[in-house]
C-alpha positions as CSV (number, residue, x, y, z in Angstrom):
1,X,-7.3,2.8,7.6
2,X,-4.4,4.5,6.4
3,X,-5.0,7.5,3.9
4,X,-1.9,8.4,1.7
5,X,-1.9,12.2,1.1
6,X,0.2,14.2,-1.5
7,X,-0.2,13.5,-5.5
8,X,3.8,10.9,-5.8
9,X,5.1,8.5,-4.0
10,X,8.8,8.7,-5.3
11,X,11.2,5.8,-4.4
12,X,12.7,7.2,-1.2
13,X,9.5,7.9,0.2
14,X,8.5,4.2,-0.4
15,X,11.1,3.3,2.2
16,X,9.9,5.0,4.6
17,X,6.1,4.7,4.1
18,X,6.6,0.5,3.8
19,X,8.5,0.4,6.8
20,X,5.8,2.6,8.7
21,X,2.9,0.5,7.1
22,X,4.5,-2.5,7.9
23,X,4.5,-1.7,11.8
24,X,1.0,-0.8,11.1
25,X,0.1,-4.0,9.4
26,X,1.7,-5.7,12.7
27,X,-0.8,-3.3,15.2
28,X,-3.6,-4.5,13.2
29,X,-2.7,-8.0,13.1
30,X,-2.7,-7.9,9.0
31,X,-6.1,-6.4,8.6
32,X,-5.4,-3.0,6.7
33,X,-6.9,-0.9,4.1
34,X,-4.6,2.0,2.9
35,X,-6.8,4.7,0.9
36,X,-4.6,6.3,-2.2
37,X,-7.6,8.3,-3.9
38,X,-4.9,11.4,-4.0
39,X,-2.0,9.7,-5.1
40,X,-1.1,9.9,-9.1
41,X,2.0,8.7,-9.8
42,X,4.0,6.0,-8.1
43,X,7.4,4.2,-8.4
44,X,8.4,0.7,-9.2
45,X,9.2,0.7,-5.4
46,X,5.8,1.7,-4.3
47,X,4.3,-1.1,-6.0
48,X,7.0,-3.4,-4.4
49,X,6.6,-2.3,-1.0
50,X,2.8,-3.0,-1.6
51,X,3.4,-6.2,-3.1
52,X,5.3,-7.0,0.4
53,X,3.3,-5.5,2.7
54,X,0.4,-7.6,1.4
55,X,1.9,-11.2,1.6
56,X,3.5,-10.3,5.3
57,X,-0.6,-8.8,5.9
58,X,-1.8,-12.5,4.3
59,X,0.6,-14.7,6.6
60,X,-0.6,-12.6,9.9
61,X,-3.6,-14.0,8.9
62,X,-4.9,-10.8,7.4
63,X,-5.4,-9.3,4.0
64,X,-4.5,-5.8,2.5
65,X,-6.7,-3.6,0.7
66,X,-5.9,-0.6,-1.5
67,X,-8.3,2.2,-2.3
68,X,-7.7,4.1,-5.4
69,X,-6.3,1.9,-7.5
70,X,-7.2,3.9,-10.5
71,X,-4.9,6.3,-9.1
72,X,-1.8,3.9,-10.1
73,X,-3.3,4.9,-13.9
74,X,-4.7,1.6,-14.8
75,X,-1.9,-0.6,-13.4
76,X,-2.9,-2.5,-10.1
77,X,-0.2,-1.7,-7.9
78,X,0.0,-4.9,-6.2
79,X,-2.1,-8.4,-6.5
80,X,-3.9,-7.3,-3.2
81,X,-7.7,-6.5,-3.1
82,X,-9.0,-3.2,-4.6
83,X,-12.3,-2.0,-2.4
């Protein structure tokens, strides 16, 4: 489980945060939950980066879910299943 801390992932930080979820996702052979019950507001980016993260998680055979959903203010932030 990853667990996202701080209220806004902004576009730069999405970068950086898919990148080092990405080499996560690969330790954990797609199987990965990422816990975002802090965050409030995210970028276009974020959602992206999720987006991606969860098709590479599906074709290593995996799946990606997000906690805290509601924190994206309604708006699922990827089509990836919400625990």
């Amino acid at each position: 489980m990853v667990r996202l801390l701080g209220r806004e992932i902004r576009s730069r930080q999405a970068a950086e945060l898919a990148y080092r979820l990405t080499d996560a996702a690969l330790s954990c052979r797609g199987r990965m939950v990422v816990a975002m019950d802090g965050v409030s507001n995210v970028s276009s980016e974020w959602r992206q980066a999720i987006d991606d993260l969860s098709r590479r998680c599906e074709v290593m055979g995996g799946s990606l879910i997000v906690k805290g959903l509601d924190a994206c203010r309604g708006r699922a932030c990827a089509p990836v299943k919400a625990a």
